[in-house]
N, C-alpha and C positions, 0 to 999 in steps of 0.2 A: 459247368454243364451247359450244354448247350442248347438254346430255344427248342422247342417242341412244334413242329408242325399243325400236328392236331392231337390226340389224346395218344395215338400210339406211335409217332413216324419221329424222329430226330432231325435236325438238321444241320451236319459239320461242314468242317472244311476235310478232305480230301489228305490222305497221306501219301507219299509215293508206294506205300504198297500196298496201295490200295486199285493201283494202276491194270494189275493182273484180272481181278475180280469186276472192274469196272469194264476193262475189253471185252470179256464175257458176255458181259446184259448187252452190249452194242453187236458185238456175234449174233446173238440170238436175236436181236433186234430192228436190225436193218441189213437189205441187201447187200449194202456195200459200207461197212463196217468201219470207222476209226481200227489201228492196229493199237497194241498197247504199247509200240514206239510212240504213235502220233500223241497219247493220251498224256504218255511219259512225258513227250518237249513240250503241250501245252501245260502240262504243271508245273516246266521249268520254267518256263516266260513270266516275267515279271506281270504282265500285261492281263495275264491269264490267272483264271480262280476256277475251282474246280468244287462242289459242294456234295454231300453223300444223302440220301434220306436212307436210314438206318430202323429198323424196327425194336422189340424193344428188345430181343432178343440180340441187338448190334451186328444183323444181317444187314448188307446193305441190299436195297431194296430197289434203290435208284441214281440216278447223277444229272448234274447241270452241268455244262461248262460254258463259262464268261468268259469272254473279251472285252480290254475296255480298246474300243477302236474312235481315237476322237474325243469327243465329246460323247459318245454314245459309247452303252455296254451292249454287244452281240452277243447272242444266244448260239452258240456255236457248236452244242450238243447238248441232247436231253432225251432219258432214256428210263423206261422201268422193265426192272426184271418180268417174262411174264409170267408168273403167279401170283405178283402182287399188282398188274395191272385192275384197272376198271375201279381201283378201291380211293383216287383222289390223291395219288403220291405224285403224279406230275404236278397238276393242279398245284398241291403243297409247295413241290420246287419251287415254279414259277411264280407264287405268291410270295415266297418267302426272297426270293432274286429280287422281286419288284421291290419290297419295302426295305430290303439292304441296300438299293441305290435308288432311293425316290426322287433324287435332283438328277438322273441321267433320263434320255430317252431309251428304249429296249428295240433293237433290230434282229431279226431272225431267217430264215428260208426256210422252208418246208416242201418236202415233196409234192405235185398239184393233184395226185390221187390221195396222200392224208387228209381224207374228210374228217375224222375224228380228230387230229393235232390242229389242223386249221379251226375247228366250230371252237376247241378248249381254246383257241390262241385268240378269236374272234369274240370269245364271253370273259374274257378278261380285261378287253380293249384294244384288241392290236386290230388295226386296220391294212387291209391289200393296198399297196401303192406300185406295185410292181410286178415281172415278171421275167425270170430267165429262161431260156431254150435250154434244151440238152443238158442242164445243169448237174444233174445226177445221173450215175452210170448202175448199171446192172438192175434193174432194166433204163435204158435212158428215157429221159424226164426233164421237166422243166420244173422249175422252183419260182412256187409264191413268193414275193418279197413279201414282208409285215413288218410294219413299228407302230410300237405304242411310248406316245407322247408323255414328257414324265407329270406333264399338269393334266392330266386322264384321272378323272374322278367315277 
């Protein structure tokens, strides 16, 4: 069995058919979507880990996906279905990501109009050291850099 989140959320690892339902919450999610090919070759990547928040009913509710790039693991998608937004399942992810690699640093981008992803990524620890131009399309955007340091208390 695997670790609990919090009282109701799970936290696994990802199966490839799990790929279909996970493209979905990023459908509905963001403007310009992972496909469930992209989702599919990062679960083949060795490099790559892929994690579900699951309810108890074994919806999945949510997903991470890691890179380890380096020395550092990048946050390279993260996403909740919305009906189960605003209820602490990203949050969950990202806590439960951080304390499965405490010896790495954590890198991420985020769109510069996600005030909400930015303030959760800023109460966690991650700090802005950067920024991209145009980095995101539909609508184009520029992307916050953030990492958080893995000696971050």
């Amino acid at each position: 069995m695997m670790p609990k989140a919090d009282n109701s959320i799970i936290i696994a690892p990802a199966a490839l058919t799990d790929m279909k339902r996970i493209a979905e919450i990023a459908e509905l999610s963001f403007s310009d979507p992972w496909s469930e090919r992209l989702f599919t070759d990062a679960f083949e990547n060795i490099y790559t880990r892929i994690f579900l928040a699951k309810n108890d009913s074994g919806d999945i509710t949510g997903y991470i996906v890691l890179s380890k790039t380096g020395d550092d693991i990048n946050v390279d998608d993260i996403a909740v279905a919305s009906k189960h937004r605003r209820m602490g399942i990203g949050k969950c992810l990202l806590e439960w990501s951080l304390h499965e690699y405490p010896e790495k640093d954590f890198l991420l981008e985020v769109r510069e109009s996600n005030c909400p992803a930015i303030a959760l990524y800023e109460s966690m620890g991650f700090k802005q050291v950067g920024f991209r131009k145009r980095y995101y399309r539909n609508p184009d955007e520029g992307a916050v850099l953030m990492t958080r340091e893995k000696h971050h208390e």
